[in-house]
N, CA, C and O atoms as a GROMACS GRO file, in nm:
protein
  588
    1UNK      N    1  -0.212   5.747  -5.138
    1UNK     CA    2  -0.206   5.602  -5.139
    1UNK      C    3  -0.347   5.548  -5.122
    1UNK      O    4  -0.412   5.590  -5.027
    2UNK      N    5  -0.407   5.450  -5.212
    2UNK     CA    6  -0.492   5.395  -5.191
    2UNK      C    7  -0.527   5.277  -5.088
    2UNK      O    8  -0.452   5.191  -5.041
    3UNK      N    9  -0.643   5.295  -5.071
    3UNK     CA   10  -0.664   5.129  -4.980
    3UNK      C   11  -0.630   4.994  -5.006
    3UNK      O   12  -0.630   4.900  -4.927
    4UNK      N   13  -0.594   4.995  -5.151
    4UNK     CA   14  -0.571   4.861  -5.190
    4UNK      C   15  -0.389   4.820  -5.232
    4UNK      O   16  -0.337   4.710  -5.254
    5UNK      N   17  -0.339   4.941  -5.231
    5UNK     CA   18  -0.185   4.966  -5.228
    5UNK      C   19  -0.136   4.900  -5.065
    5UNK      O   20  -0.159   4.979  -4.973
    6UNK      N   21  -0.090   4.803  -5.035
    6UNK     CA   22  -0.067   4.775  -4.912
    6UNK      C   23   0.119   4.745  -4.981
    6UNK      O   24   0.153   4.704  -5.092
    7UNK      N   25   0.196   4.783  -4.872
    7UNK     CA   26   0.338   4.765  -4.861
    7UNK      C   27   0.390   4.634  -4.836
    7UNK      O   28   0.300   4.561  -4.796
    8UNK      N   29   0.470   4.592  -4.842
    8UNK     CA   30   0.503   4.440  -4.906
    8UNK      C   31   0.577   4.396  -4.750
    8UNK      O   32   0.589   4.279  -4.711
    9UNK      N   33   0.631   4.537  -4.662
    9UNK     CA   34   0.663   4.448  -4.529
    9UNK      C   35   0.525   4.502  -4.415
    9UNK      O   36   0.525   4.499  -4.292
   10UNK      N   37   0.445   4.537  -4.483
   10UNK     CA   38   0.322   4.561  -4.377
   10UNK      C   39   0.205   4.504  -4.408
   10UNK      O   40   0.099   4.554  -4.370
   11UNK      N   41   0.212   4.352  -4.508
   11UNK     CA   42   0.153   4.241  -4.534
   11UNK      C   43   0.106   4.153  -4.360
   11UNK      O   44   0.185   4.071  -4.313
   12UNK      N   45   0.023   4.174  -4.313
   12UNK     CA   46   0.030   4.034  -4.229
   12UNK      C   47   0.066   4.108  -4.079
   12UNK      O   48   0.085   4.024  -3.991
   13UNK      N   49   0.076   4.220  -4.045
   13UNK     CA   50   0.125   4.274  -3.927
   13UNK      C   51  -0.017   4.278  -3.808
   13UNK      O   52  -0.025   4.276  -3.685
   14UNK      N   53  -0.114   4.283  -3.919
   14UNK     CA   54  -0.242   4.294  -3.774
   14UNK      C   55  -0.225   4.145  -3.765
   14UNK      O   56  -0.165   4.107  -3.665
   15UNK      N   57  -0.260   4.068  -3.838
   15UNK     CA   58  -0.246   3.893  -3.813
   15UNK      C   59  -0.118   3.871  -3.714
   15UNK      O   60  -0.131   3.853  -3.594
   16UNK      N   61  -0.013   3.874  -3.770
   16UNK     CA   62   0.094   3.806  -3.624
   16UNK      C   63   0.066   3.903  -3.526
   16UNK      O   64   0.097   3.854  -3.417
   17UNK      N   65   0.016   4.035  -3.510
   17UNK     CA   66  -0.064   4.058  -3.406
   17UNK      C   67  -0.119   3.978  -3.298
   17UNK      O   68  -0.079   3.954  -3.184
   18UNK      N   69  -0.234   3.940  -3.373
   18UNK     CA   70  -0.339   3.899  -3.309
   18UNK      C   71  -0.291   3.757  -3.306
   18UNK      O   72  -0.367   3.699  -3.228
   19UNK      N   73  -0.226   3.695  -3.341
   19UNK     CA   74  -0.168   3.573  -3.292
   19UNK      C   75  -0.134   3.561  -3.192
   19UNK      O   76  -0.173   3.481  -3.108
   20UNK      N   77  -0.020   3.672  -3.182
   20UNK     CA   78   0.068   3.647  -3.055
   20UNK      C   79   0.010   3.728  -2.963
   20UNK      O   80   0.057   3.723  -2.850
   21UNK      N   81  -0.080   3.802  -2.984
   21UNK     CA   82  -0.195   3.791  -2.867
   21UNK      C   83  -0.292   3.664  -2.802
   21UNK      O   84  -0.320   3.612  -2.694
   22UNK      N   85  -0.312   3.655  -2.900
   22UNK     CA   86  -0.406   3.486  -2.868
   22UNK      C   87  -0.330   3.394  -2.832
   22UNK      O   88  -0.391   3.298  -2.785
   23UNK      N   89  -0.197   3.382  -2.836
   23UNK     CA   90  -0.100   3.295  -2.760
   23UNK      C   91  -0.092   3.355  -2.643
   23UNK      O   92  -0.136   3.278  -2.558
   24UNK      N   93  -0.049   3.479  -2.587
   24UNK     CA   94  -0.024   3.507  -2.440
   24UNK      C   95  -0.134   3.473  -2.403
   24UNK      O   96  -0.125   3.360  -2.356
   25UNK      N   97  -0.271   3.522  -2.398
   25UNK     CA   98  -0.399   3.487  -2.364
   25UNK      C   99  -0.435   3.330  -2.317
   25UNK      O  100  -0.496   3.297  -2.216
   26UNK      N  101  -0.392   3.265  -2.396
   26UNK     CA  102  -0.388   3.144  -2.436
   26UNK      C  103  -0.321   3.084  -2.274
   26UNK      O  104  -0.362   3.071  -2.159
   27UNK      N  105  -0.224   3.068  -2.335
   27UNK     CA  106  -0.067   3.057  -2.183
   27UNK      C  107  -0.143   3.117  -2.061
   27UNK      O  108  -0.213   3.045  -1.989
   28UNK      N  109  -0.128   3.241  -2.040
   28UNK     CA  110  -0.238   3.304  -1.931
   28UNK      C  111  -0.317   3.178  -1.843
   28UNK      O  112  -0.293   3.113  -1.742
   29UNK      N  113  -0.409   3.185  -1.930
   29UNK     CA  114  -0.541   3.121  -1.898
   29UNK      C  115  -0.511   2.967  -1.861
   29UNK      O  116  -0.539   2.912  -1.755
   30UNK      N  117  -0.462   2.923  -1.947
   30UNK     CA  118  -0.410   2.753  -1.921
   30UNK      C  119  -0.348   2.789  -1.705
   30UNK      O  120  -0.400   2.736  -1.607
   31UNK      N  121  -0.256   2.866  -1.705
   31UNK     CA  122  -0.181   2.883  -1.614
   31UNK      C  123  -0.255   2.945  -1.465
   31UNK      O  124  -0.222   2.918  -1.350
   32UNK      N  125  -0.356   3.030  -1.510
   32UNK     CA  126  -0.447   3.092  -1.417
   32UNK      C  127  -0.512   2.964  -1.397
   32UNK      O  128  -0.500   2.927  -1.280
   33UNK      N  129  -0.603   2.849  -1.499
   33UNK     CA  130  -0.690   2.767  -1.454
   33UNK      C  131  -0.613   2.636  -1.374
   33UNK      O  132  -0.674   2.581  -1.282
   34UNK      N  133  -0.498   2.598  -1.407
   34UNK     CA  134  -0.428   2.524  -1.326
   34UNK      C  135  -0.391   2.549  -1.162
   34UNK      O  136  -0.405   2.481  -1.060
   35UNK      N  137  -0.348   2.660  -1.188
   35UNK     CA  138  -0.301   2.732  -1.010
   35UNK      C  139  -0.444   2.682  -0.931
   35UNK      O  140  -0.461   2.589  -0.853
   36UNK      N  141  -0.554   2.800  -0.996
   36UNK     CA  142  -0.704   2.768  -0.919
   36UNK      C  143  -0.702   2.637  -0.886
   36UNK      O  144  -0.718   2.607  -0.768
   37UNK      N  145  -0.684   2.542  -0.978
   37UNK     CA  146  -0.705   2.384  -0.964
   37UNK      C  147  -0.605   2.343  -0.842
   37UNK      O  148  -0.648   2.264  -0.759
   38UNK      N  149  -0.487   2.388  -0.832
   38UNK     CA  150  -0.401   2.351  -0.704
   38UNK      C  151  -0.436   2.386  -0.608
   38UNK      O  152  -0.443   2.313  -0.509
   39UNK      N  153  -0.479   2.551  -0.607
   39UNK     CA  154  -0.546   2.601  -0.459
   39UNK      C  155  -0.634   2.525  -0.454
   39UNK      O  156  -0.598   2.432  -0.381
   40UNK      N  157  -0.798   2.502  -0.513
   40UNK     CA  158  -0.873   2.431  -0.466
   40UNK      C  159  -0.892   2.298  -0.385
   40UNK      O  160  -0.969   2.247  -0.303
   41UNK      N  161  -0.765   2.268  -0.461
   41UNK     CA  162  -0.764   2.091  -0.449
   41UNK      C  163  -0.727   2.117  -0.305
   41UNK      O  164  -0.778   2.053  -0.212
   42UNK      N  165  -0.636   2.213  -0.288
   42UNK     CA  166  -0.544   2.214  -0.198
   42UNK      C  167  -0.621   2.211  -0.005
   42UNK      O  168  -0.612   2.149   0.101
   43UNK      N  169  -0.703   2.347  -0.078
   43UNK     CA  170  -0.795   2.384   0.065
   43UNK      C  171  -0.896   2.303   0.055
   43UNK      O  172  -0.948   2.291   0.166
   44UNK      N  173  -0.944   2.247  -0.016
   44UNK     CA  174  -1.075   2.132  -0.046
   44UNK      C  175  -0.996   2.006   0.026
   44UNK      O  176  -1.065   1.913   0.065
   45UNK      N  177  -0.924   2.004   0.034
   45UNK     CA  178  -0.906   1.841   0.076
   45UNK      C  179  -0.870   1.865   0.240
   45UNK      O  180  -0.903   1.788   0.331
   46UNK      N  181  -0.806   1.971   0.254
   46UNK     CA  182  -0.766   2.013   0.418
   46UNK      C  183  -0.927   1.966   0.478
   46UNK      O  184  -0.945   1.891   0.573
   47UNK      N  185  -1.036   2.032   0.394
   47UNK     CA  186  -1.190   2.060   0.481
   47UNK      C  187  -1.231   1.894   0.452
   47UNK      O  188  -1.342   1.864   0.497
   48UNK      N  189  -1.174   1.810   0.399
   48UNK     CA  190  -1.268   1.688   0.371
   48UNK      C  191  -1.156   1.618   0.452
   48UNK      O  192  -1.215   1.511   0.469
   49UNK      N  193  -1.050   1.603   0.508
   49UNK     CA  194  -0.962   1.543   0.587
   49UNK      C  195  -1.045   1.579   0.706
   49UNK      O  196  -1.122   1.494   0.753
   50UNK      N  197  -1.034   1.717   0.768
   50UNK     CA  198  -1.095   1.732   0.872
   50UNK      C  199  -1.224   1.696   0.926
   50UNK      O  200  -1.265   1.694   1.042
   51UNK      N  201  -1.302   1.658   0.770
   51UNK     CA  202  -1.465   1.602   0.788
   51UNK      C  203  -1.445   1.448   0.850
   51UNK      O  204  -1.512   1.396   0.940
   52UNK      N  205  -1.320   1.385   0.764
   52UNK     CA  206  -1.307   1.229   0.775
   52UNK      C  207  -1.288   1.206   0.940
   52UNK      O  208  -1.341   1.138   1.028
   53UNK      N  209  -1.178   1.306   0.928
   53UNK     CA  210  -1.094   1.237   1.059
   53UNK      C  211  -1.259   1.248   1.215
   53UNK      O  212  -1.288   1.178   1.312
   54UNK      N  213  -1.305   1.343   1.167
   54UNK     CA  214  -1.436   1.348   1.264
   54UNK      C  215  -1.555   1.219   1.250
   54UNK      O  216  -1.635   1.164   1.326
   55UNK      N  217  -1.520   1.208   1.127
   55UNK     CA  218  -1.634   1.100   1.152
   55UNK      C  219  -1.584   0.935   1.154
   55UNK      O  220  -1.648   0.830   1.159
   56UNK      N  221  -1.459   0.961   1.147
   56UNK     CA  222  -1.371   0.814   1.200
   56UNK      C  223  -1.348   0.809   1.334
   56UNK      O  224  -1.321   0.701   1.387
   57UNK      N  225  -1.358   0.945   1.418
   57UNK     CA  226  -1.352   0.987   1.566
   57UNK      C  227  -1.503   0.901   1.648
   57UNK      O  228  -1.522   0.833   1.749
   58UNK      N  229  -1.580   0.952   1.544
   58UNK     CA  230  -1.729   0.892   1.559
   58UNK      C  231  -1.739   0.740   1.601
   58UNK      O  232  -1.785   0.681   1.698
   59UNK      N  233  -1.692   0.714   1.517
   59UNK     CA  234  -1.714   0.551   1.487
   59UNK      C  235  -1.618   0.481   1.596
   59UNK      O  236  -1.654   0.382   1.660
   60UNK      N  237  -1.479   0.547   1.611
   60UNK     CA  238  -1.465   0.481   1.729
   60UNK      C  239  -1.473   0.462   1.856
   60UNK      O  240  -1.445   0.374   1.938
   61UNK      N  241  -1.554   0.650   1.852
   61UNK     CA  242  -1.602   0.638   2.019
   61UNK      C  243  -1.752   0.546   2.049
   61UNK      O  244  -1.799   0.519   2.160
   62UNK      N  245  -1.815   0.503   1.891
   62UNK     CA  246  -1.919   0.395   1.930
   62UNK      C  247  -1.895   0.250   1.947
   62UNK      O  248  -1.957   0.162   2.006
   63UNK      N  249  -1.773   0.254   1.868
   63UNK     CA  250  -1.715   0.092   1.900
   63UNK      C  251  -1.620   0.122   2.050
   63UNK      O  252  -1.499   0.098   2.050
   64UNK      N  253  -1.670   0.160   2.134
   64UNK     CA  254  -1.507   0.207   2.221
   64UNK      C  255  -1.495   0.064   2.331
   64UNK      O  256  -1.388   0.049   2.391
   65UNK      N  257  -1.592  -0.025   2.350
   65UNK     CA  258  -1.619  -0.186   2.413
   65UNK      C  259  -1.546  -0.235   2.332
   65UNK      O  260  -1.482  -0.325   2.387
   66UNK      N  261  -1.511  -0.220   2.195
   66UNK     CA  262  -1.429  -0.324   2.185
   66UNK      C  263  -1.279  -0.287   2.117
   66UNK      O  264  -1.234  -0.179   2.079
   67UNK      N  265  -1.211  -0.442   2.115
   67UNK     CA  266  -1.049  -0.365   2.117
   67UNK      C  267  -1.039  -0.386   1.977
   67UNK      O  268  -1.075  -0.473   1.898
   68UNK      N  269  -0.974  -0.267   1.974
   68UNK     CA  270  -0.935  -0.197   1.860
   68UNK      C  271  -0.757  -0.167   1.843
   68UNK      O  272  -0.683  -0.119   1.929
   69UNK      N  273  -0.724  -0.207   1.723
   69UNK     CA  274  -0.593  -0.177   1.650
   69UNK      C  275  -0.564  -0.042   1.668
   69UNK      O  276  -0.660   0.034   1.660
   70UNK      N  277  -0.422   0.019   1.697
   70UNK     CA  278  -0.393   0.227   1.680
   70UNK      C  279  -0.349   0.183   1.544
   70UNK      O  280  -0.322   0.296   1.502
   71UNK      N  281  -0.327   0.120   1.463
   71UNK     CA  282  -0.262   0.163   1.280
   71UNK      C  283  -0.432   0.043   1.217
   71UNK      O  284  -0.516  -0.041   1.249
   72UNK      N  285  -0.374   0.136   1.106
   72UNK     CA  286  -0.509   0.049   0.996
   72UNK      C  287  -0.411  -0.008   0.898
   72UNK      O  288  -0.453  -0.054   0.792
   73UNK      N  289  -0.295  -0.007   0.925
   73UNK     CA  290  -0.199  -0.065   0.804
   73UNK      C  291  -0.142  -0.170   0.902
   73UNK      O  292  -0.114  -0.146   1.019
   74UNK      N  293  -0.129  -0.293   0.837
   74UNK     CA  294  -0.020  -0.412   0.838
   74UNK      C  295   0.111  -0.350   0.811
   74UNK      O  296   0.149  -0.291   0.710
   75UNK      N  297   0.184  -0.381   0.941
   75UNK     CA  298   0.390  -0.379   0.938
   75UNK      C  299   0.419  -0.459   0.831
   75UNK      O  300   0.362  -0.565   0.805
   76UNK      N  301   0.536  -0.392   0.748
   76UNK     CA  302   0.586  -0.482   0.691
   76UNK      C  303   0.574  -0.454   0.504
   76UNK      O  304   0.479  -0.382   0.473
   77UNK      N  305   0.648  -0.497   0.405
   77UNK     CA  306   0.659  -0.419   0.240
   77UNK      C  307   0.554  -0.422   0.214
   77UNK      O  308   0.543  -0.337   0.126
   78UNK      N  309   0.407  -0.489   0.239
   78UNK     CA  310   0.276  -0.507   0.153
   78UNK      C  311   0.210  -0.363   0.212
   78UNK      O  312   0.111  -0.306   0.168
   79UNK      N  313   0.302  -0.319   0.331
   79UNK     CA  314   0.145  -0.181   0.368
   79UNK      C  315   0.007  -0.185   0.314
   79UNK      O  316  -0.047  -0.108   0.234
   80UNK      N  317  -0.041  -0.295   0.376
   80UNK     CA  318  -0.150  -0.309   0.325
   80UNK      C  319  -0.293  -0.239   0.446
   80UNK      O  320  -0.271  -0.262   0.565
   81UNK      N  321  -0.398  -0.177   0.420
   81UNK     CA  322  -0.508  -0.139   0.548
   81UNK      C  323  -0.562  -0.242   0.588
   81UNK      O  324  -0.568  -0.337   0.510
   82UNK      N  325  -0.606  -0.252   0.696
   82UNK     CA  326  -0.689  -0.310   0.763
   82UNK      C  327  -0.840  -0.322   0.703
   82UNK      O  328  -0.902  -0.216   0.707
   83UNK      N  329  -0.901  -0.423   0.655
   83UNK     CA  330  -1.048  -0.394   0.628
   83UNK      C  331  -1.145  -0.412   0.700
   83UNK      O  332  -1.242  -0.337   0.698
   84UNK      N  333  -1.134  -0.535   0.790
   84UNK     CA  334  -1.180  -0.560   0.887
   84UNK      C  335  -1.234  -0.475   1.061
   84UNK      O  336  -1.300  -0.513   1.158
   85UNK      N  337  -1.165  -0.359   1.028
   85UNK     CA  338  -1.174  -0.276   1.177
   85UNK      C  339  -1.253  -0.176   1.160
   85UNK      O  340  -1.178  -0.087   1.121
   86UNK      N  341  -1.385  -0.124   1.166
   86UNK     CA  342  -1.455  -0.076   1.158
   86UNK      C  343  -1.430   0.069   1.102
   86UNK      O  344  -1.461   0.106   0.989
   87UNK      N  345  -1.337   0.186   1.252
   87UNK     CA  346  -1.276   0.264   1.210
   87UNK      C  347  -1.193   0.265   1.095
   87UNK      O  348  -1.181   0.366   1.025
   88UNK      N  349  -1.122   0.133   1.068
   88UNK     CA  350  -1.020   0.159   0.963
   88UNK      C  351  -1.115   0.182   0.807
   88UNK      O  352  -1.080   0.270   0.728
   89UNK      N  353  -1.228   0.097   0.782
   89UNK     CA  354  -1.286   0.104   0.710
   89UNK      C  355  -1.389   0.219   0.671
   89UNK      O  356  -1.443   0.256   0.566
   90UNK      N  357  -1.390   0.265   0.815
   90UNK     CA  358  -1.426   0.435   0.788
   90UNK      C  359  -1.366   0.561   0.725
   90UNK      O  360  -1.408   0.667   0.680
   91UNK      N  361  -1.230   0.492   0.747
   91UNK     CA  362  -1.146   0.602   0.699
   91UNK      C  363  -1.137   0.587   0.586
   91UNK      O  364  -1.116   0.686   0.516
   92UNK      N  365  -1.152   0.432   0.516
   92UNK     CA  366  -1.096   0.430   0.402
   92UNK      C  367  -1.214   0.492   0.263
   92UNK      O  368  -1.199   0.547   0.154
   93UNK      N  369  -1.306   0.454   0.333
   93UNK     CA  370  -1.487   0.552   0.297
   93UNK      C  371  -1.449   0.657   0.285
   93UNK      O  372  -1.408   0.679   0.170
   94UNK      N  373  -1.442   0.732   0.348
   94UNK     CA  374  -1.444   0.868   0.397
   94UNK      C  375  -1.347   0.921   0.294
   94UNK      O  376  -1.372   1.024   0.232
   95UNK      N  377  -1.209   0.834   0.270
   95UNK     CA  378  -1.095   0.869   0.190
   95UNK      C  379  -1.177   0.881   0.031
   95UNK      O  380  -1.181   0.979  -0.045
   96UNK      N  381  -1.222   0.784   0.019
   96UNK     CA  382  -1.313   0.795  -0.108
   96UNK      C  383  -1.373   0.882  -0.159
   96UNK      O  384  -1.376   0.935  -0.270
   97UNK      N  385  -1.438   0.895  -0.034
   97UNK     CA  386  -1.588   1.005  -0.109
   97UNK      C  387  -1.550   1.129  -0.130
   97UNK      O  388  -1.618   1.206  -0.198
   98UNK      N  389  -1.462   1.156  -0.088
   98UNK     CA  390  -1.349   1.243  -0.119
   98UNK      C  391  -1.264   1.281  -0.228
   98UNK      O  392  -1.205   1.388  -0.247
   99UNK      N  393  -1.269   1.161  -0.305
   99UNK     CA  394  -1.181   1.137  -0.389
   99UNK      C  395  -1.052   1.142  -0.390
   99UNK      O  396  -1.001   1.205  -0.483
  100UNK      N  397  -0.965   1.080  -0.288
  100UNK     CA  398  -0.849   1.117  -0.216
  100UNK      C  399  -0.783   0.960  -0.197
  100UNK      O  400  -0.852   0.863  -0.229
  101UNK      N  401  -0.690   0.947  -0.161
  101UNK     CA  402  -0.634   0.853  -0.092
  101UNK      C  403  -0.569   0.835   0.063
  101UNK      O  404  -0.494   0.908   0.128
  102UNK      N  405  -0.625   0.719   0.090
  102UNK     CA  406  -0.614   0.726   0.228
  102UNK      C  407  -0.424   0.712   0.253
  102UNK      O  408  -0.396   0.628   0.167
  103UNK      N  409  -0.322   0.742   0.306
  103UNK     CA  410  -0.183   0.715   0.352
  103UNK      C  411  -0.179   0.709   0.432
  103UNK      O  412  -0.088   0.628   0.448
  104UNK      N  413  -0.226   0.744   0.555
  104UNK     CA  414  -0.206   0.692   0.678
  104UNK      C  415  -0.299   0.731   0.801
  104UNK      O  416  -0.318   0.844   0.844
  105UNK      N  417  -0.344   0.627   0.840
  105UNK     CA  418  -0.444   0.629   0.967
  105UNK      C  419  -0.372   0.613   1.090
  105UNK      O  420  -0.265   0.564   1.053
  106UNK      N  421  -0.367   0.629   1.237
  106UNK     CA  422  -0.395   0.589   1.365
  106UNK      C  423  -0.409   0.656   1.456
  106UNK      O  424  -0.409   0.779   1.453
  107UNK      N  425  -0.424   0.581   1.558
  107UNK     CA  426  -0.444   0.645   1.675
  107UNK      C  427  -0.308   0.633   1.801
  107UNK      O  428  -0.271   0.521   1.836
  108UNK      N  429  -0.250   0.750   1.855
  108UNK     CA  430  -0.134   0.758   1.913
  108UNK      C  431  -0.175   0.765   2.052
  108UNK      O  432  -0.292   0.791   2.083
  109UNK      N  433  -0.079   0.741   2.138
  109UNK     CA  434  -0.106   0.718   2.272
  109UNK      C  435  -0.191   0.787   2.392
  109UNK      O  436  -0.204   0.756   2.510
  110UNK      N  437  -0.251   0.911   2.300
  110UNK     CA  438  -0.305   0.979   2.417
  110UNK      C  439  -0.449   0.983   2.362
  110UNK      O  440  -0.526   1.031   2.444
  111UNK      N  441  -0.502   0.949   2.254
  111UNK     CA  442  -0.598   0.885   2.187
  111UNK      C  443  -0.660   0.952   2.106
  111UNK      O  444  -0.783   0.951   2.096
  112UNK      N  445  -0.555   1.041   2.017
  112UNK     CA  446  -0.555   1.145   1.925
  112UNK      C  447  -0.546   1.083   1.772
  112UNK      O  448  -0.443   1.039   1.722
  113UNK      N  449  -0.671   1.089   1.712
  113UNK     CA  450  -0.673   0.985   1.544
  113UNK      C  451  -0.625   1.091   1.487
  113UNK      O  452  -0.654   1.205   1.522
  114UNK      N  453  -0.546   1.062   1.393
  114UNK     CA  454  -0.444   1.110   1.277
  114UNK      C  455  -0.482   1.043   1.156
  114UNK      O  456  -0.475   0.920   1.146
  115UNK      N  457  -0.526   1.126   1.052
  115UNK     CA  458  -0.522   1.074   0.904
  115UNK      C  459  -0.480   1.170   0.851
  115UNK      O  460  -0.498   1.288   0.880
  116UNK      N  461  -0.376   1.092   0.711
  116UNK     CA  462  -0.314   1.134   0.629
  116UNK      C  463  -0.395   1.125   0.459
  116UNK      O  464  -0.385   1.018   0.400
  117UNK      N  465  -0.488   1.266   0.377
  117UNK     CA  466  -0.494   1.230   0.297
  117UNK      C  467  -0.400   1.269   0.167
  117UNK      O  468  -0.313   1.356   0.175
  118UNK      N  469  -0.432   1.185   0.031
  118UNK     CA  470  -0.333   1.262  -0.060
  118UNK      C  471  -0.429   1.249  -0.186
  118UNK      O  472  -0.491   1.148  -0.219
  119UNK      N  473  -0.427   1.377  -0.251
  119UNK     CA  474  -0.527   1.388  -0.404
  119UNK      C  475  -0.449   1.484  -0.497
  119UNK      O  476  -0.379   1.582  -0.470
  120UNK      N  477  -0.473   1.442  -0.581
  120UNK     CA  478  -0.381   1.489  -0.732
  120UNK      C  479  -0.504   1.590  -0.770
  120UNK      O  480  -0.615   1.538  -0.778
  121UNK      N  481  -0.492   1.725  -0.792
  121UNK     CA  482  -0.541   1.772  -0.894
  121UNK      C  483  -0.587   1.762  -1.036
  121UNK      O  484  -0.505   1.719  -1.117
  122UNK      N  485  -0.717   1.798  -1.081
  122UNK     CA  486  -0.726   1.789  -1.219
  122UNK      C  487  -0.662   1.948  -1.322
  122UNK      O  488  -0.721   2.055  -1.328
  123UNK      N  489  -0.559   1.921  -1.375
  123UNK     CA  490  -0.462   2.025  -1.405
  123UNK      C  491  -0.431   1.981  -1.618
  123UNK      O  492  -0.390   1.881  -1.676
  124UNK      N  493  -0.476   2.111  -1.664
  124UNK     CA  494  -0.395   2.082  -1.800
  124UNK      C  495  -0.264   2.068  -1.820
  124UNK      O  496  -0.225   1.974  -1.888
  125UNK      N  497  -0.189   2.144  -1.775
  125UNK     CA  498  -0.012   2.138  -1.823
  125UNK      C  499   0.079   2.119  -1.700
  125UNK      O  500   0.179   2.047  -1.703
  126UNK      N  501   0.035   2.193  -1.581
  126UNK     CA  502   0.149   2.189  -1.481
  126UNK      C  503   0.115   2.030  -1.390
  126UNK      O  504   0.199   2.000  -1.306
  127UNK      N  505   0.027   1.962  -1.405
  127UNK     CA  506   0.019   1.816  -1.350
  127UNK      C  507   0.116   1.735  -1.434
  127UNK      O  508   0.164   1.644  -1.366
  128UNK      N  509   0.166   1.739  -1.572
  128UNK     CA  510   0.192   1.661  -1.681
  128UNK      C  511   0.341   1.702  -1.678
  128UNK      O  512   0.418   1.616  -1.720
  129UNK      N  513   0.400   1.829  -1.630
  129UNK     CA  514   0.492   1.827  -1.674
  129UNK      C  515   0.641   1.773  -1.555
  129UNK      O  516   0.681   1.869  -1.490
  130UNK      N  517   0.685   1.698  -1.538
  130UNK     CA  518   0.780   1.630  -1.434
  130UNK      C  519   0.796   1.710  -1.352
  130UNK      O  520   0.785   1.669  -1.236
  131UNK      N  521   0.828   1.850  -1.370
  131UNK     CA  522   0.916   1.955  -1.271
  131UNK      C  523   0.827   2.008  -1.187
  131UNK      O  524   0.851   2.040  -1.070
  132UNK      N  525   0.659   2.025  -1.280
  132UNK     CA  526   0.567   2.119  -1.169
  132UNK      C  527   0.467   1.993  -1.114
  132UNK      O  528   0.362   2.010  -1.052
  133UNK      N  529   0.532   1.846  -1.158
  133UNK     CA  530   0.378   1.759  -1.114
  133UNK      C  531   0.377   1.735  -1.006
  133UNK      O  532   0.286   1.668  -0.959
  134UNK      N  533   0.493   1.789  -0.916
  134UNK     CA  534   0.441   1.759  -0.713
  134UNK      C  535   0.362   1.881  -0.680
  134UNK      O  536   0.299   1.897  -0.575
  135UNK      N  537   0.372   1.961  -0.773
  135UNK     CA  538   0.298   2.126  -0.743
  135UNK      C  539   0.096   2.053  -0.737
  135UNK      O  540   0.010   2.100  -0.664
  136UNK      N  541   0.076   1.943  -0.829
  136UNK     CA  542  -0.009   1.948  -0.831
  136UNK      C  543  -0.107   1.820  -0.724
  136UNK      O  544  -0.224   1.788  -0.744
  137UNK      N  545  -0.045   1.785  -0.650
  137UNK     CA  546  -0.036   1.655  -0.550
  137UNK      C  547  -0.014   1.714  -0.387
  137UNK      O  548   0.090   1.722  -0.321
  138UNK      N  549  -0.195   1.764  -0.340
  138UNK     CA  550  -0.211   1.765  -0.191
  138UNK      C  551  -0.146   1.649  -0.130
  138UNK      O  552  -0.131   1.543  -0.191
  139UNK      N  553  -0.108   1.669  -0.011
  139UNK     CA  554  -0.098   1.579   0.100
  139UNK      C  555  -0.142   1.690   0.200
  139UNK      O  556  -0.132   1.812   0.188
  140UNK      N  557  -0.213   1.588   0.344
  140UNK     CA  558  -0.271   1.670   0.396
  140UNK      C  559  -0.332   1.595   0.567
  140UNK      O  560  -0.433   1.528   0.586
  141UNK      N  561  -0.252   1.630   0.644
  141UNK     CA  562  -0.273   1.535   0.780
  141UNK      C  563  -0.363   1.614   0.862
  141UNK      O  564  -0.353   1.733   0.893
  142UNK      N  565  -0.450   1.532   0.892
  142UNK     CA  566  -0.525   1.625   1.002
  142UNK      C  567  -0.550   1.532   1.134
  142UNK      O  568  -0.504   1.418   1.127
  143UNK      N  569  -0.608   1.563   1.237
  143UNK     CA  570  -0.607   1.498   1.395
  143UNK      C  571  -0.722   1.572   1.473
  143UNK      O  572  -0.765   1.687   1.471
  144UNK      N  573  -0.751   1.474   1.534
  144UNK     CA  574  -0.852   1.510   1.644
  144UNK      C  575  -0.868   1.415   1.750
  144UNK      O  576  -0.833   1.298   1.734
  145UNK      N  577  -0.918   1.454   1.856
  145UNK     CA  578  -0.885   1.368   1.983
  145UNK      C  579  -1.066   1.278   2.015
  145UNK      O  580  -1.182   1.314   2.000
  146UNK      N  581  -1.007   1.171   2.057
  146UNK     CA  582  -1.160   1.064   2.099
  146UNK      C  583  -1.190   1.107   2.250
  146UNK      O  584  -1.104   1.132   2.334
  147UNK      N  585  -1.300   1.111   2.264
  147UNK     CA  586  -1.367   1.163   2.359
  147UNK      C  587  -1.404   1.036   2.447
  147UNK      O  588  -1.470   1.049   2.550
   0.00000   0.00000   0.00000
């Protein structure tokens, strides 16, 4: 048989080959770079919560003369923050630079600040798709006590 005699069902067999190689590959990789993107986001925001909540700790043990609000949110459907309160406006900084969102600030009775942050991953397929898009959405409370 010559080289140029090719069989009529062994037309095209290295090609859908290498297709459906380059599709698993494909899938793979999309799926490996998403996960990374969840872990990261995930432990990245734990270490920038814990940065905030310290340096909102800061700010209010320098304002500690004057009186100060325990929530940075207004009671009531507008949940709206406080802008006006120094700490609160620290947090809401801090939530930023972060790239995060601030959900919930205060300080509880034994004078332990609590912030709540929350950040969405940057994700190709599993952010987009309804079933895996809480997979891709840290939340993340951290606390520390005023001195």
């Amino acid at each position: 048989m010559r080289i140029s005699e090719v069989r009529a069902d062994e037309q095209g067999i290295v090609v859908r080959w290498l297709l459906g190689v380059l599709i698993t590959v494909s899938v793979v990789a999309v799926l490996v770079y998403d996960g990374a993107s969840i872990a990261t986001n995930y432990f990245s925001l734990g270490n920038a919560a814990d940065t905030a909540v310290s340096k909102v700790a800061e700010v209010i043990q320098s304002n500690r003369s004057t009186d100060q609000p325990t929530r940075c949110t207004t009671l009531g459907a507008e949940h709206r923050f406080l802008t006006n309160v120094a700490w609160c406006a620290e947090a809401r900084a801090q939530a930023r630079a972060h790239d995060a969102r601030l959900v919930a600030a205060f300080i509880d009775s034994t004078g332990v600040v609590h912030l709540t942050l929350r950040r969405t991953a940057h994700t190709l397929v599993l952010g987009h798709i309804g079933a895996t898009q809480k997979w891709a959405t840290a939340t993340v409370k951290s606390k520390t006590i005023t001195q």
